[in-house]
Every structure is written in structure tokens, then in C-alpha cells.
PQR file with spaces between the fields and no chain letter, atoms N, CA, C, O and H, PARSE charges and radii, in Angstrom:
ATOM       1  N    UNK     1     -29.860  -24.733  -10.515 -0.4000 1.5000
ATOM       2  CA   UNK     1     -29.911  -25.749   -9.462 -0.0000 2.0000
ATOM       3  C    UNK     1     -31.037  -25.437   -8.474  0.5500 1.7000
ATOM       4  O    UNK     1     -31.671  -26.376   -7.992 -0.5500 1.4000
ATOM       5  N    UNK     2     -31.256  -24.464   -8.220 -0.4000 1.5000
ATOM       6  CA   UNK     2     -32.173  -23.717   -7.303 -0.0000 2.0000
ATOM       7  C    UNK     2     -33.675  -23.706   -7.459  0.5500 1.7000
ATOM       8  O    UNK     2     -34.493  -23.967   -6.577 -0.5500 1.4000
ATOM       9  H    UNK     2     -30.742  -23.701   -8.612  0.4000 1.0000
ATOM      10  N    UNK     3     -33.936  -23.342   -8.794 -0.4000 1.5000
ATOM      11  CA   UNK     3     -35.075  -23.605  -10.090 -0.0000 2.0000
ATOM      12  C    UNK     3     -35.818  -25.160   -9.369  0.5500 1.7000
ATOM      13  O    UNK     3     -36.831  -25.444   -8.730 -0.5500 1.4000
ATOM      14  H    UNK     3     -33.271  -23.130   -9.511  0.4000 1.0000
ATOM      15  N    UNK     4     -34.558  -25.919   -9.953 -0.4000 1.5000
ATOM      16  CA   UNK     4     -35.118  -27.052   -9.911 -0.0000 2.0000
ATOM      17  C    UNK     4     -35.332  -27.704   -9.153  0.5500 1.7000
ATOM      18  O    UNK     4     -36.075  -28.629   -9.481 -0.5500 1.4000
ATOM      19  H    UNK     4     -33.734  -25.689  -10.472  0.4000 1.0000
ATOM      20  N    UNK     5     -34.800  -27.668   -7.523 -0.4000 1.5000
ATOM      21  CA   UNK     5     -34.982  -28.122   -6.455 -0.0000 2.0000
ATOM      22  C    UNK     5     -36.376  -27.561   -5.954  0.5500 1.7000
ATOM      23  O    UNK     5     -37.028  -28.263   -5.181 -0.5500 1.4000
ATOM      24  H    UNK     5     -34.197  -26.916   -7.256  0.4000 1.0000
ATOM      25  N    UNK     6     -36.875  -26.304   -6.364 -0.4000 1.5000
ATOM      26  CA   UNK     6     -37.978  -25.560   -5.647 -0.0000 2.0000
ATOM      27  C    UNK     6     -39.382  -26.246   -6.950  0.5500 1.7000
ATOM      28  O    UNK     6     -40.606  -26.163   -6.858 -0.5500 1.4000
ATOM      29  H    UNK     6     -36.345  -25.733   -6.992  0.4000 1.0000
ATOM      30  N    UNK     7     -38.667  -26.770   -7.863 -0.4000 1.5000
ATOM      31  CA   UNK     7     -40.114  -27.440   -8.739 -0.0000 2.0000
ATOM      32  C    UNK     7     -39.973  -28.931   -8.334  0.5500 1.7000
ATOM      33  O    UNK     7     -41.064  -29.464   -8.537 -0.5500 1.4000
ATOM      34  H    UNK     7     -37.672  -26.837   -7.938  0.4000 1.0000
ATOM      35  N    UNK     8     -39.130  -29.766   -7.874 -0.4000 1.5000
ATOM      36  CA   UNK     8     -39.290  -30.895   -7.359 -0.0000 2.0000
ATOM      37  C    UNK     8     -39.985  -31.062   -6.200  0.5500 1.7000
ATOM      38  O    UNK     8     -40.490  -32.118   -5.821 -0.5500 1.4000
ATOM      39  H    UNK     8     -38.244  -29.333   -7.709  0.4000 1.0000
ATOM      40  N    UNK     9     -40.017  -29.599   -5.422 -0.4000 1.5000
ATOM      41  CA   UNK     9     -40.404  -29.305   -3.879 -0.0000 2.0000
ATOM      42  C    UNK     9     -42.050  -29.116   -4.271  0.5500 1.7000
ATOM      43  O    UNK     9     -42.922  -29.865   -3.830 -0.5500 1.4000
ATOM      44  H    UNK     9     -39.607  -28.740   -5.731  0.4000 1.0000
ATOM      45  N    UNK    10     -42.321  -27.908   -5.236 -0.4000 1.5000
ATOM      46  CA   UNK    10     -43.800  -27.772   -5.593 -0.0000 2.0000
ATOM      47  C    UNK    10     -44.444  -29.031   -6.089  0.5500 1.7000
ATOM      48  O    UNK    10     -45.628  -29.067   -5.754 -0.5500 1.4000
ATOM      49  H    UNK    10     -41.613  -27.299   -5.594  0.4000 1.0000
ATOM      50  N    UNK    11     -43.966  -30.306   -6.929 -0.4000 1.5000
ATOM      51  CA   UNK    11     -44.562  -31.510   -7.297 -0.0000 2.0000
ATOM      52  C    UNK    11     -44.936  -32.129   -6.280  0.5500 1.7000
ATOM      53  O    UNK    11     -46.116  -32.344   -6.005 -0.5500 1.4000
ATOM      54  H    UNK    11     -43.004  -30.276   -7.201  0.4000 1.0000
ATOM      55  N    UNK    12     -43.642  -32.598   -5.392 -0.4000 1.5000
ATOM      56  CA   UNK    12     -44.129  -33.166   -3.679 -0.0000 2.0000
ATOM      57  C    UNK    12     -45.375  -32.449   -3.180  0.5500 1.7000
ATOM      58  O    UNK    12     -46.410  -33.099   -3.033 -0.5500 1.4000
ATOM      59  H    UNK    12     -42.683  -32.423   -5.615  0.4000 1.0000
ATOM      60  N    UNK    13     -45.339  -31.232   -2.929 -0.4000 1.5000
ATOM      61  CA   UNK    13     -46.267  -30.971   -2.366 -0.0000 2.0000
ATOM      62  C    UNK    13     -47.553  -30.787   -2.667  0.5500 1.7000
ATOM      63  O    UNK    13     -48.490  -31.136   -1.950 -0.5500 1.4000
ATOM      64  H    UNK    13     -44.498  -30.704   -3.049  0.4000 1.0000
ATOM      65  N    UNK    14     -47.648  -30.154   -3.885 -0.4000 1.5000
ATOM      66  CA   UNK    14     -48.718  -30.493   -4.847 -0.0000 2.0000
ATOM      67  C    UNK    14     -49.425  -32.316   -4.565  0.5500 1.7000
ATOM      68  O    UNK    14     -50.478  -32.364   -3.929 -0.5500 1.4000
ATOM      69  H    UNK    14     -46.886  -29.870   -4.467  0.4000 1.0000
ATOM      70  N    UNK    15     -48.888  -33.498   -4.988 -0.4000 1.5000
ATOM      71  CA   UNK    15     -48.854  -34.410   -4.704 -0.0000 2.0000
ATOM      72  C    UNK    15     -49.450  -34.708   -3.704  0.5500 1.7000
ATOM      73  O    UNK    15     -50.418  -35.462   -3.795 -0.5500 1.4000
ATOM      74  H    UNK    15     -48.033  -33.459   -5.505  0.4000 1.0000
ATOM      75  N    UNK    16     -48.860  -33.977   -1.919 -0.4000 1.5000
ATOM      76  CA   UNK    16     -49.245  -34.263   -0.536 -0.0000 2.0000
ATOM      77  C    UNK    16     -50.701  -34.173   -0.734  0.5500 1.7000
ATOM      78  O    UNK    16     -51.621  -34.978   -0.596 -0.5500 1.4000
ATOM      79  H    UNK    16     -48.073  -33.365   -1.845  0.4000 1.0000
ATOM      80  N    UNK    17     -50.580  -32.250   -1.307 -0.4000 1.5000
ATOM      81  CA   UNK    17     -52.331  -32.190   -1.083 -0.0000 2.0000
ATOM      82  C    UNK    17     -53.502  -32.639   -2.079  0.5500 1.7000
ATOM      83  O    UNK    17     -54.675  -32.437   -1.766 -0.5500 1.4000
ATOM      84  H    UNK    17     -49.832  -31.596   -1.420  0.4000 1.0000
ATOM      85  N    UNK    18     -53.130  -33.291   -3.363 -0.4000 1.5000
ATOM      86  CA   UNK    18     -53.926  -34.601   -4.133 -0.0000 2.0000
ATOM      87  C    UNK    18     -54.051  -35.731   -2.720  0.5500 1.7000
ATOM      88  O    UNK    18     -55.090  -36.385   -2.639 -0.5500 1.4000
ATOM      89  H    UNK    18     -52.177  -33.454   -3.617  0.4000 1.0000
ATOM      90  N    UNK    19     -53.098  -35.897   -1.770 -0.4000 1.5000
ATOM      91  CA   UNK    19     -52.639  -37.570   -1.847 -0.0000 2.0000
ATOM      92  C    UNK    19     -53.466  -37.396   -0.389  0.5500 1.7000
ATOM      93  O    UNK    19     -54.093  -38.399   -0.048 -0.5500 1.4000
ATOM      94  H    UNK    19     -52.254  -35.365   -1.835  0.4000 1.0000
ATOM      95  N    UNK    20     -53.519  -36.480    0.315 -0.4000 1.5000
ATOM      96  CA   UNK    20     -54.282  -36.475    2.122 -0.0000 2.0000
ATOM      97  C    UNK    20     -56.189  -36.876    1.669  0.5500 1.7000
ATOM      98  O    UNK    20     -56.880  -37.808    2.082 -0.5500 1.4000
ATOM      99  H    UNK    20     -53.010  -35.665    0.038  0.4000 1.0000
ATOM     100  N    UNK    21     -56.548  -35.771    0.714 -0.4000 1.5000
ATOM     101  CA   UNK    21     -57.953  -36.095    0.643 -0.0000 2.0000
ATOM     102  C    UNK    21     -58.383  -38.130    0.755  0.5500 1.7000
ATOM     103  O    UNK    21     -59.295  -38.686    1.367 -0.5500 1.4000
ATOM     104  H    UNK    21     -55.987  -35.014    0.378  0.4000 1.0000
ATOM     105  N    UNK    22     -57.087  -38.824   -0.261 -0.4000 1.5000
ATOM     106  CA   UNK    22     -57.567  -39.583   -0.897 -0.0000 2.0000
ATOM     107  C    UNK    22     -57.205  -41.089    0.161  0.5500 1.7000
ATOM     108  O    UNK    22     -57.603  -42.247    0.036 -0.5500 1.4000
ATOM     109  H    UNK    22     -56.346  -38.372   -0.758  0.4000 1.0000
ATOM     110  N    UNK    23     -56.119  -40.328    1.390 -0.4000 1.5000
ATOM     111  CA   UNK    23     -56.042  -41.097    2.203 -0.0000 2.0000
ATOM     112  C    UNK    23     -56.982  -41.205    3.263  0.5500 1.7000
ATOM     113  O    UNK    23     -57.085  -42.289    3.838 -0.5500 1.4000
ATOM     114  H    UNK    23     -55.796  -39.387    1.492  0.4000 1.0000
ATOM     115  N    UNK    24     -57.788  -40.094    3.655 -0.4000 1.5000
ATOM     116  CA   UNK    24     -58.483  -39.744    4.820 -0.0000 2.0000
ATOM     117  C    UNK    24     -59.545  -40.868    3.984  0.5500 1.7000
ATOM     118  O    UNK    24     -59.795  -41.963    4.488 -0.5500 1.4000
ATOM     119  H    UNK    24     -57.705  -39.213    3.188  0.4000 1.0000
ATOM     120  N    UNK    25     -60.216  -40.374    2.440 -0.4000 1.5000
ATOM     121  CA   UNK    25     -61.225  -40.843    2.488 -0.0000 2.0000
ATOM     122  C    UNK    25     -60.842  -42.579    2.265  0.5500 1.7000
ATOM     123  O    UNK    25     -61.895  -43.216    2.236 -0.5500 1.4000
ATOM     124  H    UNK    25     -60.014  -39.485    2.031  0.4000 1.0000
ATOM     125  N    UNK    26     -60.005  -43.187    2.157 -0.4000 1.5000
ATOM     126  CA   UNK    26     -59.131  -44.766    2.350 -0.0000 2.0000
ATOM     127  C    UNK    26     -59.768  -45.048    3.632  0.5500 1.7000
ATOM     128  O    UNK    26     -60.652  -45.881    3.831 -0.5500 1.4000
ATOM     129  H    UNK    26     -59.149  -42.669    2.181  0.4000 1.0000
ATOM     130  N    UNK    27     -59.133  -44.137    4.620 -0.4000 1.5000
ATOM     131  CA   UNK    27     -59.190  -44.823    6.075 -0.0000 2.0000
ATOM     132  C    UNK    27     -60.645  -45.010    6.149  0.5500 1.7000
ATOM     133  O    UNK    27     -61.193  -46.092    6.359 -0.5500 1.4000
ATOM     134  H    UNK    27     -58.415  -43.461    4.458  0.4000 1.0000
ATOM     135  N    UNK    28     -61.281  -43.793    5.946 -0.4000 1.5000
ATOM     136  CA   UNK    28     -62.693  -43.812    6.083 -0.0000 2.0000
ATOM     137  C    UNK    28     -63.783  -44.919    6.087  0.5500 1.7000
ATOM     138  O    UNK    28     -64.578  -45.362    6.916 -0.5500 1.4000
ATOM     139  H    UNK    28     -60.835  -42.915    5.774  0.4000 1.0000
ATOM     140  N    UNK    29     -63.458  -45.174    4.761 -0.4000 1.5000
ATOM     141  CA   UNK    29     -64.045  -46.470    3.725 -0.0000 2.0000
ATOM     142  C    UNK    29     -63.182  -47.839    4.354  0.5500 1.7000
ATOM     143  O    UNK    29     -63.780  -48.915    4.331 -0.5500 1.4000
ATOM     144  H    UNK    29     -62.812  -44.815    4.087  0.4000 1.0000
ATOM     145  N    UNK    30     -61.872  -47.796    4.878 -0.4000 1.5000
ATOM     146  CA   UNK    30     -61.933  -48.716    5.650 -0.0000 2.0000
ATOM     147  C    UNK    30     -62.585  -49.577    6.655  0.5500 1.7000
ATOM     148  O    UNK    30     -62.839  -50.777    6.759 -0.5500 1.4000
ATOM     149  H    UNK    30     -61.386  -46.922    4.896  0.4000 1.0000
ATOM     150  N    UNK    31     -62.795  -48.276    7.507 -0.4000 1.5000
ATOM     151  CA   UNK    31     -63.304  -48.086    8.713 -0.0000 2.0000
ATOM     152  C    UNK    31     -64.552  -48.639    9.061  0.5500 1.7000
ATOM     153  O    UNK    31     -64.952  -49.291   10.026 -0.5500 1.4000
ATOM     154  H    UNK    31     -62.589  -47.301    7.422  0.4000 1.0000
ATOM     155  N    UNK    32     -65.224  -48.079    7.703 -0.4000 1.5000
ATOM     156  CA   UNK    32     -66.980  -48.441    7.932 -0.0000 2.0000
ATOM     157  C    UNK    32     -67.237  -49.570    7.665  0.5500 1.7000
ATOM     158  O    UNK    32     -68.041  -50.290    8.257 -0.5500 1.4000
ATOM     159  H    UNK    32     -64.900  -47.549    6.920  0.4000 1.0000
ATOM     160  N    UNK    33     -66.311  -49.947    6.372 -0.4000 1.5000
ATOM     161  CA   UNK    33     -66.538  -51.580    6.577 -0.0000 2.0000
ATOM     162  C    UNK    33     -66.123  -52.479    7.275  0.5500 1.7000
ATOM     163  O    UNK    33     -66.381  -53.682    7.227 -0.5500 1.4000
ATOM     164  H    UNK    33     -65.658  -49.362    5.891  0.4000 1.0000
ATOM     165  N    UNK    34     -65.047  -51.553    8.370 -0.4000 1.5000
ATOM     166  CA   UNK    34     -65.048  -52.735    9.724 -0.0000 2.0000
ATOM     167  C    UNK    34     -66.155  -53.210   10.362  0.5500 1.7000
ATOM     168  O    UNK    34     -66.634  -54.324   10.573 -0.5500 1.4000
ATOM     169  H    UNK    34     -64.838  -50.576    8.409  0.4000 1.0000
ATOM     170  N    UNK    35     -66.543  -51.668   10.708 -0.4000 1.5000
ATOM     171  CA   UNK    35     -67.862  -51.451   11.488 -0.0000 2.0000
ATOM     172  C    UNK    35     -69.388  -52.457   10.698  0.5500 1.7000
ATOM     173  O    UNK    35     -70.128  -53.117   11.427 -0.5500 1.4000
ATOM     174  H    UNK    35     -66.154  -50.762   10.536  0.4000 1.0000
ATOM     175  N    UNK    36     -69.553  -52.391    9.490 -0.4000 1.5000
ATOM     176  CA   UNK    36     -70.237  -53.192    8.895 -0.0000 2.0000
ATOM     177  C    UNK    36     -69.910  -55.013    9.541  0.5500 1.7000
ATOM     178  O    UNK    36     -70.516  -55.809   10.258 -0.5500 1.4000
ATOM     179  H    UNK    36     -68.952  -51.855    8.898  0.4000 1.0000
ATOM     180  N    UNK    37     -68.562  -54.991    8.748 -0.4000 1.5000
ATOM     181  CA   UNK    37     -68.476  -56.526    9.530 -0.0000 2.0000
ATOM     182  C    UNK    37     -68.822  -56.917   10.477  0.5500 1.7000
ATOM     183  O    UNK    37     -69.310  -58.044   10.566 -0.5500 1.4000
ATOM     184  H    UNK    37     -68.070  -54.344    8.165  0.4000 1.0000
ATOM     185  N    UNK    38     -68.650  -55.942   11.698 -0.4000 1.5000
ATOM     186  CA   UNK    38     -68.951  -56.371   12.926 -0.0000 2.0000
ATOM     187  C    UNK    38     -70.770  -56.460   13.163  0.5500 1.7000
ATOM     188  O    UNK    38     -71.319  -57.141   14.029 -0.5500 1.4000
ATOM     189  H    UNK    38     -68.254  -55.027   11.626  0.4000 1.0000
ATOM     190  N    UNK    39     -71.372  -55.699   12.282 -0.4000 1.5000
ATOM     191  CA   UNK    39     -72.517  -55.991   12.974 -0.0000 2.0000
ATOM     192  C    UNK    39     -72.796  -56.822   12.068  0.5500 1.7000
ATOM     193  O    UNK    39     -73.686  -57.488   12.596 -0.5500 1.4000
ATOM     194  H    UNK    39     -70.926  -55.146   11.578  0.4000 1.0000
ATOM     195  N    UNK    40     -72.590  -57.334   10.796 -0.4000 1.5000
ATOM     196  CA   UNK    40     -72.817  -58.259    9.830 -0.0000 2.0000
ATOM     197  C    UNK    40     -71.943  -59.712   10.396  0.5500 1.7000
ATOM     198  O    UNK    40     -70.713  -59.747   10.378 -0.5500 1.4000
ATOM     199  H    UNK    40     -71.867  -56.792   10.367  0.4000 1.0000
ATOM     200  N    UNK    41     -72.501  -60.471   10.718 -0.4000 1.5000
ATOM     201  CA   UNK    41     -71.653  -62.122   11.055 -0.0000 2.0000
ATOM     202  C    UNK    41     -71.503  -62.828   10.303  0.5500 1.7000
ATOM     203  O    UNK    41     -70.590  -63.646   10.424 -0.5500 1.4000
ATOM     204  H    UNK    41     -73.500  -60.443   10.732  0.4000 1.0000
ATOM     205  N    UNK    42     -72.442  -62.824    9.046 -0.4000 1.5000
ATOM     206  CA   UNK    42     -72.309  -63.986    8.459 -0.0000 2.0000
ATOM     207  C    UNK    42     -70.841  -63.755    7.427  0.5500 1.7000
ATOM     208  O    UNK    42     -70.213  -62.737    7.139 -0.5500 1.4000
ATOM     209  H    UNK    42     -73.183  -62.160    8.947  0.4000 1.0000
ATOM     210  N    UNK    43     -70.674  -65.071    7.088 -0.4000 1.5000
ATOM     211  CA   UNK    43     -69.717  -65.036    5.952 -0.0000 2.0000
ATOM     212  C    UNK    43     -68.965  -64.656    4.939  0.5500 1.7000
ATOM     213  O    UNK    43     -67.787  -64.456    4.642 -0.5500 1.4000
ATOM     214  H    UNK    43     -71.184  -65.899    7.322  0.4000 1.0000
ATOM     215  N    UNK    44     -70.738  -64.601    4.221 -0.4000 1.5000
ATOM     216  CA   UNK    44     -70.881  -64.370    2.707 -0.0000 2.0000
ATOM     217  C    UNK    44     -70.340  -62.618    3.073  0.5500 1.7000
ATOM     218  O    UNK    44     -69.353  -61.911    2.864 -0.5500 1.4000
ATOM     219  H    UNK    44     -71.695  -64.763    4.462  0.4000 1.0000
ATOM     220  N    UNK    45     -70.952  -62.570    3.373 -0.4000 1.5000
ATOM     221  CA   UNK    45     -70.519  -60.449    4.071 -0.0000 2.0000
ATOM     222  C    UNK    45     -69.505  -60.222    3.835  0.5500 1.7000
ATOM     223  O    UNK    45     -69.057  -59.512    2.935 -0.5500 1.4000
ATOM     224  H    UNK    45     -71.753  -63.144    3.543  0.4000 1.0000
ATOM     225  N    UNK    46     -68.782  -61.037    4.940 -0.4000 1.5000
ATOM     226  CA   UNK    46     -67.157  -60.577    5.603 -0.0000 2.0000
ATOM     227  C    UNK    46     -66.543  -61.006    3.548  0.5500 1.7000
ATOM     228  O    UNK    46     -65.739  -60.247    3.007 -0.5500 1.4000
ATOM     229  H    UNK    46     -69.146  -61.614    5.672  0.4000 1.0000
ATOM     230  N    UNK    47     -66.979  -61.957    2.964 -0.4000 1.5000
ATOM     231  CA   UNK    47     -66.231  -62.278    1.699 -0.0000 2.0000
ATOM     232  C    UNK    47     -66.389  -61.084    0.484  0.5500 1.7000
ATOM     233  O    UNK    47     -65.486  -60.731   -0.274 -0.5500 1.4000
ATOM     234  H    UNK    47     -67.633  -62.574    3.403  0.4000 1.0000
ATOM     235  N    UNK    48     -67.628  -60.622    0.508 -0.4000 1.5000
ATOM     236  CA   UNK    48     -67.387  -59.544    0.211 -0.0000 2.0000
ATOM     237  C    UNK    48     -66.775  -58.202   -0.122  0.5500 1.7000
ATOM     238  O    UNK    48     -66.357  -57.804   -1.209 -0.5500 1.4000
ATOM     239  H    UNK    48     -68.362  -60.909    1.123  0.4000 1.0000
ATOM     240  N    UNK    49     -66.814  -57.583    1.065 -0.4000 1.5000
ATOM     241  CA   UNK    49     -65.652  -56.984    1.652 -0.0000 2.0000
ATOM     242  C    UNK    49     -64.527  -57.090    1.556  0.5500 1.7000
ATOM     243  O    UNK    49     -63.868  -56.090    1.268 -0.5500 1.4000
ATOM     244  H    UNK    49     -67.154  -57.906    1.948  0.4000 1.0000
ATOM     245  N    UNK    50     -63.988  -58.160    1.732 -0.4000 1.5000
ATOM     246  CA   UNK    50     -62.804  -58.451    1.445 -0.0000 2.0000
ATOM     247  C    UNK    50     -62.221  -58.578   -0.171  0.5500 1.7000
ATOM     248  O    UNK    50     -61.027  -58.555   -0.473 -0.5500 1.4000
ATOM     249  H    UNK    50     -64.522  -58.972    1.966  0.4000 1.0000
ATOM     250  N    UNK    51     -63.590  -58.745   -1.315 -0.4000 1.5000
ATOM     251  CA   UNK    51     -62.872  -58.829   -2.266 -0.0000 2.0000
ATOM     252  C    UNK    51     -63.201  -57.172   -2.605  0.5500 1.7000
ATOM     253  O    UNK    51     -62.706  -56.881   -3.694 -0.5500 1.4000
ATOM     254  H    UNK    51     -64.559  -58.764   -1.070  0.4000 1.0000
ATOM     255  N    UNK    52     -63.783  -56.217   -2.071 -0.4000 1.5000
ATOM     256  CA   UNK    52     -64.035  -54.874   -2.237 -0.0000 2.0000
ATOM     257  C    UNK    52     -62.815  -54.067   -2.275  0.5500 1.7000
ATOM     258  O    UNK    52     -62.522  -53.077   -2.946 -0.5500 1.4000
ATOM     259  H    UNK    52     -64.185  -56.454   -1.186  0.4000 1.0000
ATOM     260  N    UNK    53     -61.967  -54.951   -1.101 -0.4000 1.5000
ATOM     261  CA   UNK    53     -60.362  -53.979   -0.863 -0.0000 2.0000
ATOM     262  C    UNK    53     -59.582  -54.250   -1.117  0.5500 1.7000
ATOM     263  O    UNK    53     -59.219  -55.408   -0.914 -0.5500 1.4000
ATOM     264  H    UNK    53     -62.205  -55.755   -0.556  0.4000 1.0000
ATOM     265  N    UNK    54     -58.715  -53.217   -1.814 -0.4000 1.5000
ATOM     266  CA   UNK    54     -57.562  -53.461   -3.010 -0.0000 2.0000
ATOM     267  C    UNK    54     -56.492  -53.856   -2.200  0.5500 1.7000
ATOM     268  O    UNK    54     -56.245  -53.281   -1.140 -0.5500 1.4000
ATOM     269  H    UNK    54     -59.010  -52.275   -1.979  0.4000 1.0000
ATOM     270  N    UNK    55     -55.914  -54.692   -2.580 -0.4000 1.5000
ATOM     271  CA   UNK    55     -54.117  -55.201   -2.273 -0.0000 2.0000
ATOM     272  C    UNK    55     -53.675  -54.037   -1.842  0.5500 1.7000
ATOM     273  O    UNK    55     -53.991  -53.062   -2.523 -0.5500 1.4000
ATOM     274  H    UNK    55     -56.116  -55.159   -3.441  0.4000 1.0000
ATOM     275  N    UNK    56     -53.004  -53.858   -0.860 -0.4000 1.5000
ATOM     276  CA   UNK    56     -51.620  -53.062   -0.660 -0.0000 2.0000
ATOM     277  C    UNK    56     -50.350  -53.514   -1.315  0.5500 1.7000
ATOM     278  O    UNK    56     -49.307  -52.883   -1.142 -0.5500 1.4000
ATOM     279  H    UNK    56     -52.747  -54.651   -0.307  0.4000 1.0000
């Protein structure tokens, strides 16, 4: 019982530290293409972008 609670615990965490790199660099890549939009006005841009980012 013990075994297996401490390898369900190592997968999670294992997991966390795959899963932080891949969020930081998410926000990141969010981010810049806010910042893009904003100095970009036109349209066609902002449509772009928008088809660049995946569904949640």
C-alpha cells in the first residue's frame, strides 16, 4: 500500500516538473502576443493570433 502511494506521489510530481516549464513558457507566448496586438491594430493581425491559440 505504501509502495504504491509513494509511486503515484513520484508520477505527480515528476509530471509538476514536465508541466511548470511548459506553463511558464504558455503564459509567456501568451503574453507577447498580447503585447503584439496592442501595438499591431489592424485586424487581419488580431485574426491571426487568434487562430495561433489553442482552445482551452
Amino acid at each position: 500500500m505504501y509502495s504504491k502511494n509513494l509511486e503515484s506521489f513520484s508520477i505527480i510530481f515528476l509530471f509538476c516538473i514536465f508541466l511548470l516549464p511548459l506553463t511558464k513558457g504558455y503564459i509567456l507566448v501568451v503574453s507577447t502576443q498580447q503585447f503584439m496586438r496592442k501595438k499591431t491594430t489592424t485586424t487581419a493581425n488580431n485574426r491571426e493570433i487568434g487562430k495561433n491559440l489553442p482552445s482551452i
